[in-house]
C-alpha positions as a LaTeX table, in Angstrom:
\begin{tabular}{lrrr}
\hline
Residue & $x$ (\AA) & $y$ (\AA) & $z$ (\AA) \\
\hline
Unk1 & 38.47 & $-9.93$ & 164.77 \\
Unk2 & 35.81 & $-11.23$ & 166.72 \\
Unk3 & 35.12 & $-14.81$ & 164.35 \\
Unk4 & 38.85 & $-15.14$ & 164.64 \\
Unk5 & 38.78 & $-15.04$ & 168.30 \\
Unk6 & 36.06 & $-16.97$ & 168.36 \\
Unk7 & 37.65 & $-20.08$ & 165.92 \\
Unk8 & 39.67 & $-21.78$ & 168.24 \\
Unk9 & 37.37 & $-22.99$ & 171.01 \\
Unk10 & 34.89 & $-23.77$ & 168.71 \\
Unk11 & 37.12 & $-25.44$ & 166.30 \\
Unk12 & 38.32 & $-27.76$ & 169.89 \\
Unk13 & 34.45 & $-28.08$ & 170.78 \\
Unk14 & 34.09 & $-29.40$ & 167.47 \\
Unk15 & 36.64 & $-31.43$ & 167.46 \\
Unk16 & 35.76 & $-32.87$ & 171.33 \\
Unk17 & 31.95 & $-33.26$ & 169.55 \\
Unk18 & 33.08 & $-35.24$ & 166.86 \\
Unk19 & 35.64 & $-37.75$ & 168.95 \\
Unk20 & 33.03 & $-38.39$ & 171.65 \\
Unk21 & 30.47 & $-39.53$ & 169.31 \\
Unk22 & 32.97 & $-42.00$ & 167.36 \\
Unk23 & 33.95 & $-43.16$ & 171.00 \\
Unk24 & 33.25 & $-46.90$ & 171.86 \\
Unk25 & 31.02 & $-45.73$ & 175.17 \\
Unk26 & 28.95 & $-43.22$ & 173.76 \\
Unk27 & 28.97 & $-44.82$ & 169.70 \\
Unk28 & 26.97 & $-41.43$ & 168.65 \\
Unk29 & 27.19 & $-41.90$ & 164.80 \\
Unk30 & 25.33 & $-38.78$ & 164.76 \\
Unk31 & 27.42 & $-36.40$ & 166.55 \\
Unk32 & 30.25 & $-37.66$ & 164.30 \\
Unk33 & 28.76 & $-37.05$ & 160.75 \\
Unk34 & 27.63 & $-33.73$ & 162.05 \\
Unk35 & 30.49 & $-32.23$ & 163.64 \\
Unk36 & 33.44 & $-34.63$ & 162.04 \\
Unk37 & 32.80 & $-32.40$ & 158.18 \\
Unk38 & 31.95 & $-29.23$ & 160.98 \\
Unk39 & 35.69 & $-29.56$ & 162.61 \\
Unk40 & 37.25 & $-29.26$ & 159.10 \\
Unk41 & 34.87 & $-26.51$ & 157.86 \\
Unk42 & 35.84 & $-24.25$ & 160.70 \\
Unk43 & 39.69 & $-24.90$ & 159.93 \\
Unk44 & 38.64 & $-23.47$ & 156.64 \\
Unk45 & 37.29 & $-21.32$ & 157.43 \\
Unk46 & 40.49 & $-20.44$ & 160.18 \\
Unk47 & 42.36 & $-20.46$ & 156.94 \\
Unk48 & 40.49 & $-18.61$ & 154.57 \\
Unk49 & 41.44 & $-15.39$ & 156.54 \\
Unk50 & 44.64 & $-16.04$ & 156.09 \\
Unk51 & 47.31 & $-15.46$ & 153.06 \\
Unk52 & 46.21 & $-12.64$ & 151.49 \\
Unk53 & 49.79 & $-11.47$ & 150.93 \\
Unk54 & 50.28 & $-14.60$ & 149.56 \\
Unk55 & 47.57 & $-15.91$ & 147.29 \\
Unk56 & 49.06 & $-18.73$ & 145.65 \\
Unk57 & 49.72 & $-20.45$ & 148.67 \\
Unk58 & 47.03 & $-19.55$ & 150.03 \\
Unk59 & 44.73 & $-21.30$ & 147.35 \\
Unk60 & 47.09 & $-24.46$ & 147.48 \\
Unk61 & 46.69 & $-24.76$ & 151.18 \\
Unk62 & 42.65 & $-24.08$ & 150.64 \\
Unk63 & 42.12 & $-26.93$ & 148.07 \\
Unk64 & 44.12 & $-29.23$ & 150.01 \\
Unk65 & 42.17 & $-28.62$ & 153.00 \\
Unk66 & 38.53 & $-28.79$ & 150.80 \\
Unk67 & 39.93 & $-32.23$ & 149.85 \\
Unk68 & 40.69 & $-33.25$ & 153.28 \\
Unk69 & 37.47 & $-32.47$ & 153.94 \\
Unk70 & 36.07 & $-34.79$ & 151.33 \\
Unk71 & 38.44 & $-37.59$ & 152.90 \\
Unk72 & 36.91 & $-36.77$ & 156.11 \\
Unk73 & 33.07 & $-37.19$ & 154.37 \\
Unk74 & 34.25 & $-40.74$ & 152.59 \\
Unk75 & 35.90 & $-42.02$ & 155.71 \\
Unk76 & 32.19 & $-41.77$ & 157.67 \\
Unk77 & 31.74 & $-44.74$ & 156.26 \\
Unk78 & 35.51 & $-46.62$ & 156.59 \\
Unk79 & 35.26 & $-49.75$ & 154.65 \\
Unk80 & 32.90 & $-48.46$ & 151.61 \\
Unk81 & 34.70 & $-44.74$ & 151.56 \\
Unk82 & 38.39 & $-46.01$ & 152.50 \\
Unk83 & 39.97 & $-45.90$ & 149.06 \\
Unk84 & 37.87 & $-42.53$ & 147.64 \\
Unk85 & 38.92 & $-40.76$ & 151.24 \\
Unk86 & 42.46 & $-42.24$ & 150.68 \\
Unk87 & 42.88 & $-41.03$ & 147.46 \\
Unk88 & 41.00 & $-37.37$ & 148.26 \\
Unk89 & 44.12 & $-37.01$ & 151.49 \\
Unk90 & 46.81 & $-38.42$ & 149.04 \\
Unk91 & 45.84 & $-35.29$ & 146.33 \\
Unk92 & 45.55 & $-32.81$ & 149.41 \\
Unk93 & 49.33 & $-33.93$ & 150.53 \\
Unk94 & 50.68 & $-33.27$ & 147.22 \\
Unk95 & 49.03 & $-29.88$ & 146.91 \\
Unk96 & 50.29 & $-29.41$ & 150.19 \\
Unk97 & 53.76 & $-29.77$ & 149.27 \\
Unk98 & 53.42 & $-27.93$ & 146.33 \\
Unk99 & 52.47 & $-24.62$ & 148.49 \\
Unk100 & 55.49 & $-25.51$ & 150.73 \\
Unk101 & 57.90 & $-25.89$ & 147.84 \\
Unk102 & 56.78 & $-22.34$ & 147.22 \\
Unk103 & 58.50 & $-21.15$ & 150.46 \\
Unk104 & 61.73 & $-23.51$ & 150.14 \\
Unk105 & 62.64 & $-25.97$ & 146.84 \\
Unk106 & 61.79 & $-29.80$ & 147.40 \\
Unk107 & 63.79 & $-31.41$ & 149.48 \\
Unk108 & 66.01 & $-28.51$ & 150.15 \\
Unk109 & 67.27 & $-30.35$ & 153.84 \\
Unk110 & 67.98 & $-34.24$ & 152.64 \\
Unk111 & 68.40 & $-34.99$ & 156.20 \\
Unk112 & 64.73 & $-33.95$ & 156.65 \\
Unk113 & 63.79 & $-36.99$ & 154.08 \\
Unk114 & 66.00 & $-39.58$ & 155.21 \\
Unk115 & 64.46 & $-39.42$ & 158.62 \\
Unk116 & 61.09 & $-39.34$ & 157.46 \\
Unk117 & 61.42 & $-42.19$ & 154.57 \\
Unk118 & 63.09 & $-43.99$ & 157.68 \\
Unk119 & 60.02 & $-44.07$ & 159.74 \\
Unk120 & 57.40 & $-44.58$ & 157.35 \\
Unk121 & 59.83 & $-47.24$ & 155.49 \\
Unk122 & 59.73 & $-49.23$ & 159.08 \\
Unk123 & 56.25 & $-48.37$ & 159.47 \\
Unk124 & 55.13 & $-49.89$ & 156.13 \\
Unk125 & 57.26 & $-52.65$ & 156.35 \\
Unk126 & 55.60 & $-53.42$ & 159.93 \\
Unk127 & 52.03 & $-53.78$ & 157.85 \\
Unk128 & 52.92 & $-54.62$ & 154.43 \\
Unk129 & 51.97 & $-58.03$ & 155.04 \\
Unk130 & 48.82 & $-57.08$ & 156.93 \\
Unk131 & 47.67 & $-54.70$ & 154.00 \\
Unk132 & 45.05 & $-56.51$ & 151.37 \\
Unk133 & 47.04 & $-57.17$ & 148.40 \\
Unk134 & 44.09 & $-55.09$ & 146.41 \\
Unk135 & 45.06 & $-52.32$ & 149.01 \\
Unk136 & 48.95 & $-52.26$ & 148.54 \\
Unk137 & 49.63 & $-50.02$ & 145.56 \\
Unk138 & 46.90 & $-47.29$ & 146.74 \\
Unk139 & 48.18 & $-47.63$ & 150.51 \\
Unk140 & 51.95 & $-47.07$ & 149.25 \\
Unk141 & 51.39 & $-44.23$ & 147.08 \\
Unk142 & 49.50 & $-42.61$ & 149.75 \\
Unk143 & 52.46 & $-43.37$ & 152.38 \\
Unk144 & 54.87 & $-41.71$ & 149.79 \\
Unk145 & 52.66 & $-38.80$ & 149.78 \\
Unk146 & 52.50 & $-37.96$ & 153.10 \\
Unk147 & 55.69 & $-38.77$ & 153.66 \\
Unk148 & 57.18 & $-36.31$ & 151.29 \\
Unk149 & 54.60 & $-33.56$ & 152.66 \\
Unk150 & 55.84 & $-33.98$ & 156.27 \\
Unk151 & 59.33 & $-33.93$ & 155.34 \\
Unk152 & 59.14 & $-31.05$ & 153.18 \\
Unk153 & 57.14 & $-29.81$ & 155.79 \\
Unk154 & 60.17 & $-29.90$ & 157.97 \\
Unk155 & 62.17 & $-28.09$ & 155.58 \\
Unk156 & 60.44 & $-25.43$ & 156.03 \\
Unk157 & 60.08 & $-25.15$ & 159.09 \\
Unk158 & 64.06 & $-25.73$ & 159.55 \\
Unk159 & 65.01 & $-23.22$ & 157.01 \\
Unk160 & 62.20 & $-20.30$ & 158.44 \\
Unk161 & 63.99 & $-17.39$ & 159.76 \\
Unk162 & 62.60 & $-14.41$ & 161.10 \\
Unk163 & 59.30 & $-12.85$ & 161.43 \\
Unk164 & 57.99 & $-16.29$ & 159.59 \\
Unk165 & 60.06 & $-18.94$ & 162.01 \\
Unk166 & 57.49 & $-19.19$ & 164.79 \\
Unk167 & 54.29 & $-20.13$ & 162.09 \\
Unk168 & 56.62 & $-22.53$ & 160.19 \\
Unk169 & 57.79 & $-24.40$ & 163.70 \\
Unk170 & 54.47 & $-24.82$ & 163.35 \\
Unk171 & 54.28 & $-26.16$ & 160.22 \\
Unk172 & 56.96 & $-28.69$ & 161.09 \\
Unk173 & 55.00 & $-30.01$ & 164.08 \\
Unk174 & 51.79 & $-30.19$ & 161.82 \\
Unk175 & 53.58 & $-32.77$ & 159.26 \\
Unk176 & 54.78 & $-34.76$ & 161.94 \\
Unk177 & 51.43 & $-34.91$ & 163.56 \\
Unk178 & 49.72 & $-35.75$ & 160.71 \\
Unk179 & 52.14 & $-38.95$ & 160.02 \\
Unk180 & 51.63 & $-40.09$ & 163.52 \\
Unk181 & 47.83 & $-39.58$ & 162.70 \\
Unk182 & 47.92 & $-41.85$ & 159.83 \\
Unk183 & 50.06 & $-43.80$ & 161.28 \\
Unk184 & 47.79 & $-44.72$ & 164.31 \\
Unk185 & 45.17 & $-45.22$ & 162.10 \\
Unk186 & 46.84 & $-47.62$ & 159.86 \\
Unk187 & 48.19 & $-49.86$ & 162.66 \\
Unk188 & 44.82 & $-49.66$ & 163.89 \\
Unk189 & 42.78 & $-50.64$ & 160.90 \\
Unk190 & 45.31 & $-53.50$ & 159.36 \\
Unk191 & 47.86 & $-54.61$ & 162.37 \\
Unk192 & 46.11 & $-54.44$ & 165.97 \\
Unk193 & 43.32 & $-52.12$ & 167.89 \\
Unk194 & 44.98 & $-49.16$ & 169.98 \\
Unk195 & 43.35 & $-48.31$ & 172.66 \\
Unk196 & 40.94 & $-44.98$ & 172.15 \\
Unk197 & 42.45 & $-44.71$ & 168.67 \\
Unk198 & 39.60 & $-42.10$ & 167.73 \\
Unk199 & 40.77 & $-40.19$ & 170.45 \\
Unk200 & 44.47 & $-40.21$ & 168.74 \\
Unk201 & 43.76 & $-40.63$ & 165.16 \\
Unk202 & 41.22 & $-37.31$ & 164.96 \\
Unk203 & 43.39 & $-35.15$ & 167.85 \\
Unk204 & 46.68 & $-35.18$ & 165.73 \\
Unk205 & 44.64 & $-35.07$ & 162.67 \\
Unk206 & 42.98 & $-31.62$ & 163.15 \\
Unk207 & 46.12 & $-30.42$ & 165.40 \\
Unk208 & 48.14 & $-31.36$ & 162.01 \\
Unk209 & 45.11 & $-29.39$ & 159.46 \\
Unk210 & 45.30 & $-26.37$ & 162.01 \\
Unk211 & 48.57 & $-25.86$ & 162.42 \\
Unk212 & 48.72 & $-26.61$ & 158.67 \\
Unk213 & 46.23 & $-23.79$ & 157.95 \\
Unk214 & 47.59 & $-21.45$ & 160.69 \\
Unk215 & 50.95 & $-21.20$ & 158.38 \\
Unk216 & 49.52 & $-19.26$ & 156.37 \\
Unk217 & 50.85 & $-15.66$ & 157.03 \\
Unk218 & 47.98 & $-13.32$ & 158.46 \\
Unk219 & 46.58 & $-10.65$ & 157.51 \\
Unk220 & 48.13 & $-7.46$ & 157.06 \\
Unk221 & 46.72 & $-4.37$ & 158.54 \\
Unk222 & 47.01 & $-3.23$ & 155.05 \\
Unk223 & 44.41 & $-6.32$ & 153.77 \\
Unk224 & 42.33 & $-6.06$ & 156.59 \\
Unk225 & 38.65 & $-4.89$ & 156.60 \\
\hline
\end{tabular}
C-alpha cells in the first residue's frame, strides 16, 4: 500500500519536472529527458498493480502504455523522432481499443463516434493543408486511431454500470483528454504557436495515460500480497 500511496504525487512532481524543463523560461532539456520517460514509467508502474482479475486487459493496457513510452523517448527529439513516436502512439491507441472492446463491442454507442469523427474531421480539415504532404497519410492514420480509441473509450464509459461506472467515467474523460492533447499539439506544430503549449500538450497527456491506467480494476483483497 505504501508505493501506491506514494504514486500520485510523485507521478504530478514528475510530471511538473518534466513541463518546467520543456518551458520557454527555464528551456532545461535536461530535466525533460530525465523526468519526461520518468512520468510515464511511474504510470506503469501505477498500472502494473492493477488488473489482476483481469489479465488480458491488463497486458493490453501495459503494452500500450510501454509504447507510449517509446513515443514519449522519440518525441525528445520532435523533428528527427516525430514519425517513429507517431507511429509507436498510433499502435498504443489501437491496443488500447482492443482492451476496451473487451469490456463493450466496438462501437457499441454510434452516437459516441459520430461526435468524435465530428471533431477530429473539423480538426483535420483545419490543418490538412498545413500538414507536409510526406506527413499526410501517417498524420491521418494516426488521427483515425485515436479517434476510434477515444470514442470507444466513451462507450465504455457510457455503458459502465455499477461497481465499475466510477473507473470507466474515468476512462471516458481520459480519451477525451488525450484528443485535446494531440490536438493542441498538432495545431501547435503545423497551424500556429499556443501559448504554454507544453504546459497543455503534457498535462492532458499524462491526465489521459493515468486515468487510462487507473481503469484498470484494482486489486482484490484476494490478489493482494
Amino acid at each position: 500500500m505504501t508505493l501506491e500511496r506514494w504514486l500520485p504525487p510523485l507521478t504530478l512532481a514528475s510530471a511538473l519536472l518534466a513541463i518546467a524543463g520543456g518551458a520557454w523560461a527555464l528551456d532545461q532539456r535536461a530535466l525533460l529527458f530525465v523526468f519526461k520517460p520518468l512520468t510515464t514509467l511511474l504510470i506503469i508502474a501505477h498500472a502494473w498493480r492493477r488488473g489482476a482479475d483481469a489479465p488480458v486487459v491488463r497486458r493490453l493496457v501495459l503494452a500500450g502504455l510501454w509504447f507510449s513510452l517509446a513515443g514519449d523517448v522519440a518525441l525528445l527529439w520532435p523533428q528527427q523522432g516525430f514519425v517513429l513516436g507517431l507511429v509507436a502512439f498510433l499502435i498504443a491507441h489501437v491496443l488500447y481499443i482492443v482492451a476496451f472492446t473487451r469490456e463493450h463491442r466496438f462501437a457499441a454507442q454510434p452516437a459516441a463516434f459520430a461526435v468524435y469523427a465530428l471533431v477530429a474531421g473539423t480538426i483535420l480539415a483545419f490543418l490538412w493543408s498545413r500538414v507536409p504532404a510526406g506527413l499526410r497519410l501517417p498524420v491521418a492514420l494516426y488521427v483515425l486511431a485515436l479517434t476510434a480509441m477515444a470514442a470507444q473509450a466513451a462507450v465504455v464509459g457510457v455503458l459502465a454500470r455499477g461497481d465499475e461506472v466510477h473507473r470507466a467515467r474515468g476512462l471516458l474523460i481520459g480519451g477525451a483528454l488525450f484528443m485535446a492533447s494531440d490536438a493542441v499539439l498538432a495545431i501547435n506544430r503545423f497551424a500556429l504557436p499556443v501559448p504554454a503549449a507544453g504546459l497543455w500538450i503534457l498535462a492532458t497527456y499524462w491526465a489521459a495515460q493515468w486515468l487510462i491506467a487507473s481503469w484498470l480494476p484494482p486489486r482484490s483483497a484476494a490478489t493482494s500480497p
